[in-house]
C-alpha positions in Angstrom: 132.4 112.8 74.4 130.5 112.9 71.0 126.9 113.8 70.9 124.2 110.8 69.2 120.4 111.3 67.9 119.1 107.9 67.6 115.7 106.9 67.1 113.5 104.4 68.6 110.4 103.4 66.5 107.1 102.7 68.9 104.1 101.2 67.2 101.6 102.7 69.3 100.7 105.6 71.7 100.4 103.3 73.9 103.9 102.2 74.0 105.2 105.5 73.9 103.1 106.4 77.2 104.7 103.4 78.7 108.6 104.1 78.0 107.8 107.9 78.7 105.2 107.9 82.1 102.9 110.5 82.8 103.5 113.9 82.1 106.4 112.8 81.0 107.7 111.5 83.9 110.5 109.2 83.1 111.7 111.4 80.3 112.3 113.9 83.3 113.8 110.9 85.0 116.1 110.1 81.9 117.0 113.7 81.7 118.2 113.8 85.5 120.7 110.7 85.2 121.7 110.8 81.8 120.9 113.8 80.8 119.6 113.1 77.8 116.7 114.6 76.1 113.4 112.4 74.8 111.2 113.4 72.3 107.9 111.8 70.7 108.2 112.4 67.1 106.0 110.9 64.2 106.0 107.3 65.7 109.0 107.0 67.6 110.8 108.5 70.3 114.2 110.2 69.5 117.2 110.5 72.2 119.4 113.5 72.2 122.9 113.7 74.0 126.2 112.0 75.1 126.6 109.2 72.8 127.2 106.9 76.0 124.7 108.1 77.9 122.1 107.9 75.2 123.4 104.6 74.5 122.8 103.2 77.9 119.2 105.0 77.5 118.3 102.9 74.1 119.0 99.9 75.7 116.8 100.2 78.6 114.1 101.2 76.1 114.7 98.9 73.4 114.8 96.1 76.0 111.5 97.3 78.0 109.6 97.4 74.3 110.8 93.6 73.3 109.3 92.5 77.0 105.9 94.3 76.4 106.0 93.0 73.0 106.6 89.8 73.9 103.4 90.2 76.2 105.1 90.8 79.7 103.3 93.3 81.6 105.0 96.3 82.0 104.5 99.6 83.6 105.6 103.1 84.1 106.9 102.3 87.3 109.2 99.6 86.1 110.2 101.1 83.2 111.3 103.9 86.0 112.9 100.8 88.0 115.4 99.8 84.8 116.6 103.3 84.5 117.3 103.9 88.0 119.4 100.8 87.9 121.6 102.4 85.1 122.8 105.0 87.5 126.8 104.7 87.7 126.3 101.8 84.8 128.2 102.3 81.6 126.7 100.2 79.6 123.1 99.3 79.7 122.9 95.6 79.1 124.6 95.2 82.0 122.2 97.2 84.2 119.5 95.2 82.9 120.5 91.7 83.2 120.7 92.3 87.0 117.2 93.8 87.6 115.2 90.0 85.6 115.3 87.6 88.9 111.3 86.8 89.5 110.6 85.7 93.1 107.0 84.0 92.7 104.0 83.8 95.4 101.5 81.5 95.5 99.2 83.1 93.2 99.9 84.1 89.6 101.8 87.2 89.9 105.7 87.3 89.9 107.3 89.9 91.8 111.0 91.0 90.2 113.5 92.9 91.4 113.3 96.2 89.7 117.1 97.4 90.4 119.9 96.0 90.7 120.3 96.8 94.4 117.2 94.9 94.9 118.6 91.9 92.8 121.8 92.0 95.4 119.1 92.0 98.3 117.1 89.1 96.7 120.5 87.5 96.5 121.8 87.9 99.9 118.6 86.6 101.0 119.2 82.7 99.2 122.8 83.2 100.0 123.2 84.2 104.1 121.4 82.8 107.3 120.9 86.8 108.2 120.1 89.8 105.9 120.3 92.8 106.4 118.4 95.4 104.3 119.1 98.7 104.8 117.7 102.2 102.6 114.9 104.6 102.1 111.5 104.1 101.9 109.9 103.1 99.1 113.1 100.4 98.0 110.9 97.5 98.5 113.1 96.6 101.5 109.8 94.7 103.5 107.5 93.5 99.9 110.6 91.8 98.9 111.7 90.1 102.3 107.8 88.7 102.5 107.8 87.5 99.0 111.3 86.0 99.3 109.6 84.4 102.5 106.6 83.1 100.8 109.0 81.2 98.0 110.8 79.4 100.6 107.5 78.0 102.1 106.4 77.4 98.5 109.7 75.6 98.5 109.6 73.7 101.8 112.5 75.2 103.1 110.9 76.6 106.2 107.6 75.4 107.9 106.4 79.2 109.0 106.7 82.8 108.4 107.7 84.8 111.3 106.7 89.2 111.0 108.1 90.8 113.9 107.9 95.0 114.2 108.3 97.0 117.2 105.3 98.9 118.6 107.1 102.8 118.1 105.2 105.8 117.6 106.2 107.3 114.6 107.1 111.0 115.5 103.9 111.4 117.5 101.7 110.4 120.5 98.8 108.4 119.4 97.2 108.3 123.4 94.9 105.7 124.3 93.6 103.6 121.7 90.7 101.4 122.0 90.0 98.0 121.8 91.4 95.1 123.1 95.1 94.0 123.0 95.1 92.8 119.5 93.1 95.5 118.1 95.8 98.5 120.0 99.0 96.9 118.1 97.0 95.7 114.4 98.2 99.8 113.8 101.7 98.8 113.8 101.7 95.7 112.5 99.7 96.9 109.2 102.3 97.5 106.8 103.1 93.5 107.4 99.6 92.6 106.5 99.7 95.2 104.0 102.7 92.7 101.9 100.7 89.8 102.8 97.6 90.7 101.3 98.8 91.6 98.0 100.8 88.9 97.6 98.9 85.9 98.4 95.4 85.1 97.6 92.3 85.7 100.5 91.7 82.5 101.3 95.5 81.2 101.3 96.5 84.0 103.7 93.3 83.5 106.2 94.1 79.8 106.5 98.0 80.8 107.3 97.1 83.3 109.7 94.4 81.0 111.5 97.0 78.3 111.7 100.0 79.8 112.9 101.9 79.1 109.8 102.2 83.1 109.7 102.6 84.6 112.7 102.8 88.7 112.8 103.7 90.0 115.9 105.4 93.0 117.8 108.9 92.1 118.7 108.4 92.6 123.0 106.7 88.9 122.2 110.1 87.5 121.0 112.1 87.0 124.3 112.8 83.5 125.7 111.5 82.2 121.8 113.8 80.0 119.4 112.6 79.5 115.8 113.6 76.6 114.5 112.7 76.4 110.2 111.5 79.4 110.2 111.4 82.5 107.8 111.6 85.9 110.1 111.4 89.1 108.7 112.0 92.4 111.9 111.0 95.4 109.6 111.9 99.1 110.7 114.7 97.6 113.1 116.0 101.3 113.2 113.3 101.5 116.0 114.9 98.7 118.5 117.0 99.1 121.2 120.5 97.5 121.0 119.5 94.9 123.8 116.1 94.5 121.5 118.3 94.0 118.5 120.5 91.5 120.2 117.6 89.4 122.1 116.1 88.9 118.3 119.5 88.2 116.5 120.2 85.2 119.3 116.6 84.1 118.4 117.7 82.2 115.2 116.9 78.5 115.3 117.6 75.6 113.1 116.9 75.4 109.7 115.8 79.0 110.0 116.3 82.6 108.2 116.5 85.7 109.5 115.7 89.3 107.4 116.4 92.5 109.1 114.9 95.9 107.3 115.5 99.6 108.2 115.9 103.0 107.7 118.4 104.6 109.7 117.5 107.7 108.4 113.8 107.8 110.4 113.9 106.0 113.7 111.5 107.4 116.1 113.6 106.3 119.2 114.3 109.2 121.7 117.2 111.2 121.1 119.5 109.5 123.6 118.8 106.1 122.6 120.9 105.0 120.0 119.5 102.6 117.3 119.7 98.7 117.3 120.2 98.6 113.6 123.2 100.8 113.2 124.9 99.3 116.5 124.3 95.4 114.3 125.6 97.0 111.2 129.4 98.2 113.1 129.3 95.2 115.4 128.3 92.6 112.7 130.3 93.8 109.5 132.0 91.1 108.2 130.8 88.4 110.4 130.5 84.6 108.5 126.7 84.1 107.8 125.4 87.8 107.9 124.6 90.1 104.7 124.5 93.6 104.2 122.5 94.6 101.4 122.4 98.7 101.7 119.9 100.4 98.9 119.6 103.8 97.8 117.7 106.5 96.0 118.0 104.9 92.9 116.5 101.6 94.0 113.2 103.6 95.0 110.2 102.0 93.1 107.3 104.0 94.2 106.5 106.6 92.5 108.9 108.6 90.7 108.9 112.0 93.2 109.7 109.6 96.0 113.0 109.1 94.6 114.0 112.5 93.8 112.5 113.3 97.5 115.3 111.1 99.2 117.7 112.4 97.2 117.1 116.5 98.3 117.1 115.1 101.9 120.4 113.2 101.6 121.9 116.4 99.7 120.7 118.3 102.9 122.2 116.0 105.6 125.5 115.7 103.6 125.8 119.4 103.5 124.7 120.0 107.5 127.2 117.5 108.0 130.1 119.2 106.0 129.0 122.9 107.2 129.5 121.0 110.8 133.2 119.6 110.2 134.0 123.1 108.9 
């Protein structure tokens, strides 16, 4: 492979902090998937190393400068997004034309797919009566299901939105909490609410709530239920049972969607129960109506240690697992 030093022009610091993050944060990034070296040099930012690699770089830079230019809002983070869905690509146009899908909300602000894992996800979502999204934290697994659900009552496709979690400890005992019954499960139901409220406006999501057309509760309420044009979303399904799993698979009604997210890697079941999600995933693969979306470390979009965090973990359970078969 040839070596390349090419040169992007930027016409302001500005820009440059963009494309390069904090501390230099995604030039680290671009220097642990490409390796290729970035450096700011009197007004533009030059690209050392594999002439493919760097190629695949420039694009994703060159691109994310035209959008910002072109007045599109555009951060760190998903300049971080674009060059995380590079990894494995060849060639960078490629990567990029499957990270531009918007999903819109009822206020002004568009979320996109940042990866192309999460633009199969979005995908799978229009496409199958039952998703599954499976990865690490911080993929967007839940923000995308609720804003995917939000469209389709924008759209009139479904009457109400359906949040379902189970009520799991994470990892610890929380004893008695106070309050009334609403006010002991709100904890586990929070990241739900979380989605909700930054992605539709105050008074649109009081008026939902009040009226049932969103209806966030913990998955022990679903038995004996059919929902019929409906949008449901069960988030960290690695924490049901298998019977749980099954009662709220067989809850599909007409007209309806169903979106299952997880994390096989963190369920806080006991040891001897085995997990709902995983048992779905073998039992369901390749059943007519059912995607499997699975994401990975590079479809991480917090911040930019997250990713590389999930990554040393996954190096260390794929190395216990080989020192075990050896």
């Amino acid at each position: 492979m040839s070596d390349a030093d090419i040169h992007i022009p930027v016409q302001s610091v500005d820009e440059a902090r963009t494309l390069l993050g904090p501390l230099d944060s995604n030039a680290r990034l671009i220097r642990e998937l490409h390796g290729v070296s970035v450096l700011a040099r009197d007004g533009s930012l030059r690209l050392l190393g594999d002439a493919g690699h760097v190629q695949v770089v420039q694009a994703v830079l060159e691109e994310s400068l035209a959008l910002m230019r072109a007045g599109r809002h555009l951060g760190t983070q998903d300049v971080a997004g674009r060059l995380r869905a590079t990894l494995g690509q060849d060639h960078g146009l490629e990567a990029l034309a499957n990270v531009e899908r918007p999903v819109r909300n009822h206020t002004s602000h568009i979320v996109r797919a940042r990866t192309a894992g999460q633009e199969r996800y979005l995908d799978a979502m229009e496409r199958f009566d039952v998703t599954f999204g499976v990865g690490p934290a911080g993929t967007g697994k839940t923000y995308l299901a609720v804003a995917k659900a939000i469209e389709h009552m924008k759209r009139n496709h479904v009457r109400r939105l359906v949040l379902v979690r189970p009520a799991v400890e994470a990892g610890e005992k929380l004893g008695f909490l106070p309050g009334d019954f609403q006010a002991k499960i709100d904890p586990y139901l929070r990241p739900m609410h979380d989605a909700l409220q930054d992605l539709l406006d105050s008074r649109t999501r009081v008026r939902w709530l009040e009226s049932d057309v969103i209806e966030v509760c913990p998955l022990a309420y679903m038995r004996g239920r059919t929902l019929n044009h409906a949008f449901v979303i069960l988030d960290e399904a690695q924490n049901t049972t298998v019977p749980q799993m099954l009662m709220f698979l067989t809850r599909l009604g007409e007209g309806s969607r169903m979106v299952v997210t997880g994390d096989p890697s963190q369920t806080d079941l006991p040891a001897n129960v085995p997990s709902g999600l995983g048992d779905a995933l073998r039992k369901l693969d390749g059943t007519d109506g059912v995607g499997v979306v699975k994401l990975d470390a590079g479809d991480v979009v917090r911040h930019a240690v997250v990713s590389r965090i999930v990554t040393a973990y996954d190096r260390a359970a794929a190395a216990a697992a080989a020192a075990k078969k050896s």
